[in-house]
C-alpha positions in Angstrom: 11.3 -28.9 23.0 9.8 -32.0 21.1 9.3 -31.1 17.2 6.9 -34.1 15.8 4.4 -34.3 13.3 1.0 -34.0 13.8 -0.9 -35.0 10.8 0.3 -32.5 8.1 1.6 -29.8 10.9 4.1 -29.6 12.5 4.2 -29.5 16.4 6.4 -27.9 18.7 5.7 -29.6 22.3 7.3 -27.7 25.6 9.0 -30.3 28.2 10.7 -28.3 30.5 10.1 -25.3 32.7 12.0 -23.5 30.3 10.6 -24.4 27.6 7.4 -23.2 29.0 8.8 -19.9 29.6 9.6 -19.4 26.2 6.3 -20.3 25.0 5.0 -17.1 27.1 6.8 -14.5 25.1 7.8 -16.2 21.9 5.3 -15.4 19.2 3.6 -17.4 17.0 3.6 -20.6 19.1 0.2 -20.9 19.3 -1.8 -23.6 21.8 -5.0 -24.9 20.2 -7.2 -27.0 22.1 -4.6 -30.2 24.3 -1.7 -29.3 20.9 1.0 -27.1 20.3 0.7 -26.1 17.2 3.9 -24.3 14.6 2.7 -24.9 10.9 2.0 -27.2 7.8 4.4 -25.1 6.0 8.2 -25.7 5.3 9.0 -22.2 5.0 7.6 -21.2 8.8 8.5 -24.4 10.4 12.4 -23.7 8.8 12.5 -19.5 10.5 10.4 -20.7 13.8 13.1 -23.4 14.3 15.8 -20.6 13.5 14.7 -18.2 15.8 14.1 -20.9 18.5 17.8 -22.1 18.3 18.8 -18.4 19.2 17.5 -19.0 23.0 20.4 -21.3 24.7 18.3 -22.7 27.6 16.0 -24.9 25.7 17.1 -27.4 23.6 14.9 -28.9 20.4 14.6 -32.8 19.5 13.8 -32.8 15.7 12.2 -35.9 14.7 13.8 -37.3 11.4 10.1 -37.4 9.9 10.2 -33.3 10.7 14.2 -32.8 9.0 12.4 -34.7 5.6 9.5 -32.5 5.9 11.7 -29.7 5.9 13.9 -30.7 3.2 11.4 -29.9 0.3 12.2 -26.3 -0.9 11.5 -26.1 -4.4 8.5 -24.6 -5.9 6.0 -26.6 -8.0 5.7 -26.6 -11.6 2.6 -24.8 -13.6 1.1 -28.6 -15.1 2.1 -28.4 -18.8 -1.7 -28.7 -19.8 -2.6 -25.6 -18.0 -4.1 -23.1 -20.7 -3.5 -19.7 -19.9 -5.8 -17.3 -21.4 -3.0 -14.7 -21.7 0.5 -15.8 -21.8 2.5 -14.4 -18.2 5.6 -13.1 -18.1 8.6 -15.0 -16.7 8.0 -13.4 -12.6 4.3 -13.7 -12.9 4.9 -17.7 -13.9 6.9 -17.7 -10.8 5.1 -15.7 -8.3 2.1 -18.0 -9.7 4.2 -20.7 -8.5 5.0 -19.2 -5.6 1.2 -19.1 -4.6 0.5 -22.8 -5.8 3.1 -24.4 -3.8 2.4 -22.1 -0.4 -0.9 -22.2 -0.8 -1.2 -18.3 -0.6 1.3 -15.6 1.0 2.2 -12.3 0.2 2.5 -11.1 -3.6 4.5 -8.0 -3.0 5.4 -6.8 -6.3 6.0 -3.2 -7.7 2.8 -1.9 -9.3 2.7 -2.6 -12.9 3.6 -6.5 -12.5 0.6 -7.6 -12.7 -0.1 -9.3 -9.8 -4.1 -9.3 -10.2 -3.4 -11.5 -13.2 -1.3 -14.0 -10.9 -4.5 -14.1 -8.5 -7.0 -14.5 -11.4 -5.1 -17.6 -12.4 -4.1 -18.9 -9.1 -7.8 -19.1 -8.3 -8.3 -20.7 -11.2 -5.2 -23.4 -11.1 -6.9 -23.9 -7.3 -10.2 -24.5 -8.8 -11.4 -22.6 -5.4 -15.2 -22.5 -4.9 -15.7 -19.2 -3.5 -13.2 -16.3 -3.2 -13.5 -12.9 -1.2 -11.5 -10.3 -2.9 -11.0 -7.4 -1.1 -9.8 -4.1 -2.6 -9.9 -0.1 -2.6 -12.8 1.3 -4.1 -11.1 2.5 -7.4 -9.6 -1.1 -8.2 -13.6 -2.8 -8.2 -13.9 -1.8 -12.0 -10.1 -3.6 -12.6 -10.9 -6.6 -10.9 -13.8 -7.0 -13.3 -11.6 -5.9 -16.2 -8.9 -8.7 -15.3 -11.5 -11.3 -14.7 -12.8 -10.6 -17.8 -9.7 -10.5 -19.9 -7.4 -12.8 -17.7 -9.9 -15.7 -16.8 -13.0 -15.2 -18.4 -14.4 -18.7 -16.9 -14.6 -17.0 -13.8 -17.9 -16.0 -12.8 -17.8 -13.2 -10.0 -19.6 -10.6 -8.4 -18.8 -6.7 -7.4 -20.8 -5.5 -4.0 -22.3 -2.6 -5.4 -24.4 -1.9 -1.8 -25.1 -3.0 1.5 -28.1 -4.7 1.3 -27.0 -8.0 2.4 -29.8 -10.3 1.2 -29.8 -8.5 -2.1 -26.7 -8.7 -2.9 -26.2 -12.5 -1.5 -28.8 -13.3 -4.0 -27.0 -12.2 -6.9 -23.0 -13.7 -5.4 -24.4 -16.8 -3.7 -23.5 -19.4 -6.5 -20.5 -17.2 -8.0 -16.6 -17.8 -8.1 -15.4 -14.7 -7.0 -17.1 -11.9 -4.4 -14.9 -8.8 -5.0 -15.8 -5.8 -2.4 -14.4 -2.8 -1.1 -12.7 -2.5 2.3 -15.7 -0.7 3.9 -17.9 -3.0 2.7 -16.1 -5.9 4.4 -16.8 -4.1 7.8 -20.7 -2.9 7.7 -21.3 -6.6 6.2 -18.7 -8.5 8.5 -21.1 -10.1 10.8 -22.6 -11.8 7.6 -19.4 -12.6 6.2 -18.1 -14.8 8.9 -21.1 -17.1 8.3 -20.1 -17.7 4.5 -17.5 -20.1 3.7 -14.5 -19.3 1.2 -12.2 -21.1 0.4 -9.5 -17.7 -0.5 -9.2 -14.4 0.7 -7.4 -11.7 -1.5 -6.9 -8.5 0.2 -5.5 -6.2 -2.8 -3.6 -3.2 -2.3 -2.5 -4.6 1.5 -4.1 -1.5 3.4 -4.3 -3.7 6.4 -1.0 -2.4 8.6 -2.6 -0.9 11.5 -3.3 -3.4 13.9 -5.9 -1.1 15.8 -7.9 -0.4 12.9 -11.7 -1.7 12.8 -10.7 -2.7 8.9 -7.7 -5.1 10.0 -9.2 -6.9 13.1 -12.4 -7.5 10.5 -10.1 -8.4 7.8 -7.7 -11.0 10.5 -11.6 -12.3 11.3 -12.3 -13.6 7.8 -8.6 -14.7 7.5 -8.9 -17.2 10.4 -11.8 -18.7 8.9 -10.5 -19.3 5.3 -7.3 -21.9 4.4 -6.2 -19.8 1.8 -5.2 -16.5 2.3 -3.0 -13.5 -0.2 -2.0 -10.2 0.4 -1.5 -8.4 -2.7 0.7 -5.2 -2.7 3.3 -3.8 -4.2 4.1 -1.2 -1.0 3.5 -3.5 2.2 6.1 -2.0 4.5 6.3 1.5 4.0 6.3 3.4 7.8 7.7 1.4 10.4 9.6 -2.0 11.1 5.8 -3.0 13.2 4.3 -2.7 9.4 5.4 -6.5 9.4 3.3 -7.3 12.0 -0.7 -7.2 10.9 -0.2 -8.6 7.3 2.1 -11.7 8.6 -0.4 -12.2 11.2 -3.2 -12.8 8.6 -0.7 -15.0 6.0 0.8 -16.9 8.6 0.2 -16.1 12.5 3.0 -18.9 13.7 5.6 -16.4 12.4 4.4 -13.8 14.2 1.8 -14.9 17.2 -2.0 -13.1 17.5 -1.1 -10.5 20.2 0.6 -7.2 19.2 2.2 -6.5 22.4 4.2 -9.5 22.7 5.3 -9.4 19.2 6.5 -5.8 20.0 8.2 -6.7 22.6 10.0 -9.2 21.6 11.2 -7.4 18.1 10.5 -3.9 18.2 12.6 -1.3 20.0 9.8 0.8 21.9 11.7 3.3 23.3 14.9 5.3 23.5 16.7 8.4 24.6 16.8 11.5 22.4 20.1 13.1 21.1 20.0 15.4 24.3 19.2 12.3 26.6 17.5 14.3 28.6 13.8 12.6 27.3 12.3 9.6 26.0 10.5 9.3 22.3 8.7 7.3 20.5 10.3 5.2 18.1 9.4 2.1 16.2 12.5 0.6 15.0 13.5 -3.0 14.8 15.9 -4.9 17.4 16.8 -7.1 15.2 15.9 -5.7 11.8 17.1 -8.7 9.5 15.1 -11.2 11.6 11.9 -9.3 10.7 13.2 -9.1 7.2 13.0 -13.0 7.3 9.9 -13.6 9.2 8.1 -11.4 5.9 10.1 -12.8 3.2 9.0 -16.6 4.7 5.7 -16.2 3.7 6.4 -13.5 0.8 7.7 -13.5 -2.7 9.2 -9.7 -3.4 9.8 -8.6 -6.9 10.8 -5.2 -7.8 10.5 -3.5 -11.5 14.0 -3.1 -11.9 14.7 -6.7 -11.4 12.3 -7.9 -13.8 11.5 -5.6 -16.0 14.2 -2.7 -18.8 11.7 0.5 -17.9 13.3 3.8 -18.1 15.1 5.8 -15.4 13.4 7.9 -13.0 14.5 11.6 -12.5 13.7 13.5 -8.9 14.2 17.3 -8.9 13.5 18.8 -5.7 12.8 22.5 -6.2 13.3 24.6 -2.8 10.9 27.5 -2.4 11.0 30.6 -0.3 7.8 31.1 1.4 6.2 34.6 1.2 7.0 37.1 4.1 2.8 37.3 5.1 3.1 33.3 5.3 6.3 33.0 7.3 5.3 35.5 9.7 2.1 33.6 10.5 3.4 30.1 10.5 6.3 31.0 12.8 3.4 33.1 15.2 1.4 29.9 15.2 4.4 27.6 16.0 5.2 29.6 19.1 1.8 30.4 20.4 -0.1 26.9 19.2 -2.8 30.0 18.5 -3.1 32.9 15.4 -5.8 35.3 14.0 -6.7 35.9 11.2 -9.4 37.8 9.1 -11.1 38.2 13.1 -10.7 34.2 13.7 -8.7 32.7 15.5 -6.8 29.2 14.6 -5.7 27.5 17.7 -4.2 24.1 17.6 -4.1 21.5 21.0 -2.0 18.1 20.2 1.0 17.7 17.6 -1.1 16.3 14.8 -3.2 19.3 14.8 -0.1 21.6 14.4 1.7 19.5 11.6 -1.6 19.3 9.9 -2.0 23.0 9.9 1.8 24.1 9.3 1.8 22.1 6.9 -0.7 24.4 5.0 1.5 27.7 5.1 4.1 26.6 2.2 1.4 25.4 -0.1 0.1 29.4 0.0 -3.3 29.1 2.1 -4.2 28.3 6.0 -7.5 26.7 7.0 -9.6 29.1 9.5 -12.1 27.0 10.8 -11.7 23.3 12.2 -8.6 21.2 11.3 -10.3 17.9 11.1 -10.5 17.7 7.2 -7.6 19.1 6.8 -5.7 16.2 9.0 -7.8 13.9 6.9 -5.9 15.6 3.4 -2.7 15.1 4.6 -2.3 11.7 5.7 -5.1 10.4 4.2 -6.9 8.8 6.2 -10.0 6.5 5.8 -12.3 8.8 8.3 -14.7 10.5 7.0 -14.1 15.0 7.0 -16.7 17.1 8.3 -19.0 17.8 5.7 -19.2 21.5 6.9 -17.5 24.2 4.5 -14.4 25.2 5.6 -12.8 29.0 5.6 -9.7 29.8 3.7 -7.3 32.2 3.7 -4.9 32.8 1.1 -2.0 34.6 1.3 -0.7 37.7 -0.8 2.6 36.0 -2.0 2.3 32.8 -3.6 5.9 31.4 -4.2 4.9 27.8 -5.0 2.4 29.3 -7.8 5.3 30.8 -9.1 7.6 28.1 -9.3 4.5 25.9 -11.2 4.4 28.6 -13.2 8.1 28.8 -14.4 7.8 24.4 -14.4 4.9 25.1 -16.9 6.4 27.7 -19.0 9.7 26.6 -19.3 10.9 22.5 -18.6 7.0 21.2 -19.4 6.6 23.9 -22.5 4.6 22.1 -24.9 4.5 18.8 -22.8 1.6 16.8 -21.4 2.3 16.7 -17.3 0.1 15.2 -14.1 0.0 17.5 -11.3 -0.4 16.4 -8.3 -2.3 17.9 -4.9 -3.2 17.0 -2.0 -6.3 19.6 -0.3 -8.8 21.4 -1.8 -7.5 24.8 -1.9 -4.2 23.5 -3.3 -6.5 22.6 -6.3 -8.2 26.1 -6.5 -4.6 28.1 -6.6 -3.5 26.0 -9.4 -6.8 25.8 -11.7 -6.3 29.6 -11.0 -2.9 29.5 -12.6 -4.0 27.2 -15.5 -7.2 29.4 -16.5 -4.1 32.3 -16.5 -2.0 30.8 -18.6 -4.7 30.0 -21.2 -4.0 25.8 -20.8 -6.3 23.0 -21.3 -6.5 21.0 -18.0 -9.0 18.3 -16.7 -9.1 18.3 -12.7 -9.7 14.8 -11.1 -10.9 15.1 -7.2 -11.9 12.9 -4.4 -15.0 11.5 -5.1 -15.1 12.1 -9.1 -17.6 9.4 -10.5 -16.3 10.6 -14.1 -12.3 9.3 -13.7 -12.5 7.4 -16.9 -14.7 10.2 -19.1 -11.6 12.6 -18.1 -8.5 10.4 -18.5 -10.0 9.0 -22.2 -10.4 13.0 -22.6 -7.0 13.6 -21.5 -5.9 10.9 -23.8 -7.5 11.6 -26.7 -7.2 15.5 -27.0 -3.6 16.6 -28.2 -4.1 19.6 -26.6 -4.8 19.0 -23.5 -2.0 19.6 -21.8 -2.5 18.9 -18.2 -4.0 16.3 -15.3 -4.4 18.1 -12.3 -5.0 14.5 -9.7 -5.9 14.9 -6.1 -3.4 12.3 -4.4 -6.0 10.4 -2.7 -7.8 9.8 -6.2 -5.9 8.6 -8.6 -3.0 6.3 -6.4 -4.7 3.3 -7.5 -6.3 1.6 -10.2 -5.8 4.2 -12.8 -2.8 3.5 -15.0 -1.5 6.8 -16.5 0.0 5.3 -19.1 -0.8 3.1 -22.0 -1.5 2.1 -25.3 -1.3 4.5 -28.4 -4.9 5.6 -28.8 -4.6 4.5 -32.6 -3.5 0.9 -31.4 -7.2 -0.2 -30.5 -10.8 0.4 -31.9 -12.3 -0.3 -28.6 -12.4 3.2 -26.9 -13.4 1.2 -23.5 -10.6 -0.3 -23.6 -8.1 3.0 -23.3 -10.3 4.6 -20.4 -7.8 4.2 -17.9 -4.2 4.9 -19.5 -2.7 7.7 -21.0 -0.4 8.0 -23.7 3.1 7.0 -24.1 3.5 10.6 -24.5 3.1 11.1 -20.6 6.2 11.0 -18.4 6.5 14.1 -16.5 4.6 14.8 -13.3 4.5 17.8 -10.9 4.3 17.3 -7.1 2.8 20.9 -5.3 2.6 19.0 -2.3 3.1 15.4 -0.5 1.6 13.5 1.9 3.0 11.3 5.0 1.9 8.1 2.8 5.3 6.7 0.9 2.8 4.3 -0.3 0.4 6.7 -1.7 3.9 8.7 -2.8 5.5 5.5 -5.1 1.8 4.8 -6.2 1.7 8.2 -8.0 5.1 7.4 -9.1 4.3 4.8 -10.9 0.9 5.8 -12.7 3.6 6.9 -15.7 6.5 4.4 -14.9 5.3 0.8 -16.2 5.6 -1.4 -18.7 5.1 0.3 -22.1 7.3 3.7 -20.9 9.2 4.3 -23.5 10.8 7.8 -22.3 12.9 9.0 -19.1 10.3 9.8 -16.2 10.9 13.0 -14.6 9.4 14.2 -11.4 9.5 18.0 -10.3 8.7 18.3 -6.2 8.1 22.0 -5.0 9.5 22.0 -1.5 8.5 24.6 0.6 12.1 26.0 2.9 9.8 25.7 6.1 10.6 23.0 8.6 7.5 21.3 8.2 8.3 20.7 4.6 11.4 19.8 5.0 11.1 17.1 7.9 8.0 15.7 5.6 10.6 15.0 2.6 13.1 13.3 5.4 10.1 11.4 6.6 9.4 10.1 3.2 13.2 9.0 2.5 13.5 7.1 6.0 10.7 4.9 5.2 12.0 4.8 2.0 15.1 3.4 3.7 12.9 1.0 5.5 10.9 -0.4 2.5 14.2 -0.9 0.3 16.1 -2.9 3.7 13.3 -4.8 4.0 12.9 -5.8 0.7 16.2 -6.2 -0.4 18.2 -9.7 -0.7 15.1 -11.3 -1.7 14.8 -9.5 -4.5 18.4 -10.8 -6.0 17.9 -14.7 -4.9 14.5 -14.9 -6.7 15.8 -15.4 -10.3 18.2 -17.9 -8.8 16.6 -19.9 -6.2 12.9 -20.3 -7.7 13.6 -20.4 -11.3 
């Protein structure tokens, strides 16, 4: 294969039949028009060229103009008259770096490292025109908070509806667009006409490549030069994570079509531990190689690295379930059907039944359909059935009890975030609070007064607990903060909580890791002064127990996917 430049790309030209045949399954060499086309990029060209040199029956002829190309490695220097309107840290000069020389790529940094203050002043360094930040509902209000305080010159915009002309009117002639993910796709049509010159996409929620909210996210992405993916939790389930976000960065590492890229790196299939059938699995074949197709176009920085925080503390507490709940989960697990109270609960695919066993050790069932219920535990972005569901509770509450021991004995006199994940979760355990005679504030899905209730948990000394619905609170809302005393500016203490805050309560988890390390770190940021402890009620179902192991394999992912980057940073881009 020929490897010239072509203007500022670089072009990878087949000459021989097999050369060809590479081109049909390798991804990310992309034809465009009468050119083959890699990358204007150092970074890509360097791990295309590496993964190319791997197939011994093609042979590449590197032009010396291409080798000089490639020889620049070092990032650019912030000018010296650059005024920063508040100072960085040392990794958010060099992730800003990072973005200036690449011209975008993924900021995948641990929450609480303030990578929307690297963005605001990228887009300022850049002096772009027009930027399209996309974000998670709950982060609209920070993105106008860290314009504000970060790069005030900034003039932006927040999509507050979906009237089109409207709200064109008032973003037309502004810096910034900032808009929820939902947004993007009822306006997307619209979109594509405008021209920006960056897309942000904060919080990275754009990993399944069959969602409507990636392909309309990829859409925009094609159309603008400039393109960041902000997130602090970008691989999280599966090696094929890697795989939508890259293709939106830079789709020369990893091609345009799914299917290809799957089968060239992901290991699709393979015998159980019997042999006797096949399952699904979505491991890597070549897990390092994907490691360095997402750290080529990524700068990973973890909290440890960078930052003296506390240490974290897990306790797993194992609970018994009740002998009226065991009963019924097991009867439902062998008969994929159960009454009871005269209706009947029958479940017809594997979702359906993890969804509903999964109820049984948090102390309640769901009688009627098991639509919302799916929706609570892995949290996805459909919308439930509006319709009121039936619950049953059962007579023996063992996970009630356990809260209750937490709250009596290890949290005695503390302040503590409890965490749930459905609806009837939050009605057992505003039970148990009214019981035990403590102040609590209760923060659900869909609560338009977040910030009136965390300023009131921060303000009153004795309210002593947060009871947060997972799906609420995961992002935007820092549980920790300034000393109310420290400012006179009430608005400005909204969103954090006291230093005083370092112990939170899981009833239940979901399948997310990501929404699981986001609710971690609401308490564990900069400013955390104490040990953070974390008490986990584990139901002894097996359910419960395969949940946890889920969470801990992608765990094991995320940390092997991340890791060696994370100890050359200080070295290589200081």
């Amino acid at each position: 294969m020929k490897v010239r430049m072509s203007g500022s790309n670089v072009e990878i030209k087949p000459t021989t039949l097999a050369d060809y045949e590479v081109f049909k399954t390798f991804p990310g060499l992309l034809k465009m028009g009468g050119r083959y086309f890699c990358a204007s990029k150092g970074p890509v060209v360097r791990n295309v060229l590496k993964r190319l040199r791997k197939y011994e029956n093609i042979t590449l002829d590197v032009d010396p103009s291409v080798e000089k190309f490639l020889s620049v490695g070092k990032l650019d220097e912030i000018p010296s008259n650059f005024g920063f309107r508040t100072e960085p840290l040392k990794h958010q000069m060099i992730a800003l770096r990072f973005l200036s020389t690449n011209r975008g790529g993924g900021l995948l940094l641990d929450p609480g490292l303030g990578k929307t203050k690297v963005c605001c002043d990228f887009m300022w360094i850049e002096k772009f025109k027009r930027s399209l930040v996309v974000c998670p509902k709950p982060l609209l209000f920070v993105w106008q908070e860290e314009i504000q305080t970060h790069r005030p010159e900034l003039t932006y915009h927040v999509f507050e509806s979906t009237d089109w002309d409207a709200e064109y009117a008032q973003a037309k002639d502004k810096d910034v667009w900032v808009m929820n993910y939902r947004k993007v796709s009822i306006l997307i049509e619209a979109l594509l006409d405008i021209s920006f010159d960056a897309l942000l996409v904060d919080e990275g929620l754009v990993k399944s490549v069959s969602s409507d909210q990636t392909d309309d996210i990829t859409r925009i992405a094609y159309k603008t030069p400039v393109r960041v993916i902000m997130s602090g939790t970008l691989v999280n389930n599966t090696a094929a994570d890697v795989f939508a976000p890259v293709r939106i960065l830079e789709p020369s590492l990893v091609g345009t079509s799914f299917s290809k890229f799957r089968d060239e790196y992901l290991q699709t299939w393979c015998p159980d531990k019997n042999n006797k059938h096949l399952k699904a699995v979505s491991g890597a074949k070549d897990p390092g190689l994907l490691k360095e197709i997402l750290h080529t176009c990524s700068i990973v920085m973890r909290k440890e690295e960078w930052l003296q925080l506390p240490k974290k503390h897990f306790h797993y507490i194992e609970v018994n379930i009740g002998e009226d709940a065991e009963d019924a989960y097991y009867k439902l697990l062998r008969n994929y059907a159960l009454r009871l109270e005269g209706k009947e609960i029958v479940v017809d695919n594997p979702l359906s039944m993890m969804a509903k066993l999964s109820q049984f050790g948090n102390g309640f069932v769901y009688l009627d359909d098991d639509v919302g219920a799916q929706n609570d535990l892995l949290l996805t972005e459909r919308k439930s059935r509006k319709k009121k569901r039936t619950t049953h509770y059962f007579k023996s509450q063992p996970k009630i009890d356990s809260l209750r021991g937490l709250l009596n004995d290890q949290l005695l006199g503390k302040k503590a975030v409890v965490w749930y994940t459905m609806d009837a979760e939050r009605v057992l355990i505003q039970e148990l609070l009214t019981e035990l005679r403590l102040p609590f504030v209760t923060v659900a899905g869909g609560d338009k007064s977040i910030p009136a209730k965390v300023r009131e948990f921060n303000t009153n000394p004795d309210m002593r607990i947060m009871l947060c619905q997972a799906k609420t609170l995961n992002y935007g809302v820092t549980l920790l903060g300034r000393q109310c005393e420290d400012t006179e500016d009430m608005d400005e203490v909204i969103t954090s909580i006291s230093t005083a805050i370092y112990t939170q309560v899981f009833y239940s988890l979901t399948y997310s890791l990501e929404v699981f390390l986001q609710q971690q770190d609401r308490i564990h940021r900069i400013g955390q002064k104490n040990e953070c402890h974390y008490y986990i009620l584990v139901a002894n179902t097996p359910t419960e127990q395969k949940l946890v192991k889920a969470l801990e394999d992608k765990q094991d992912i995320r940390e092997f996917m991340l890791e060696d980057w994370i100890h050359s940073a200080k070295a290589a881009l200081v």
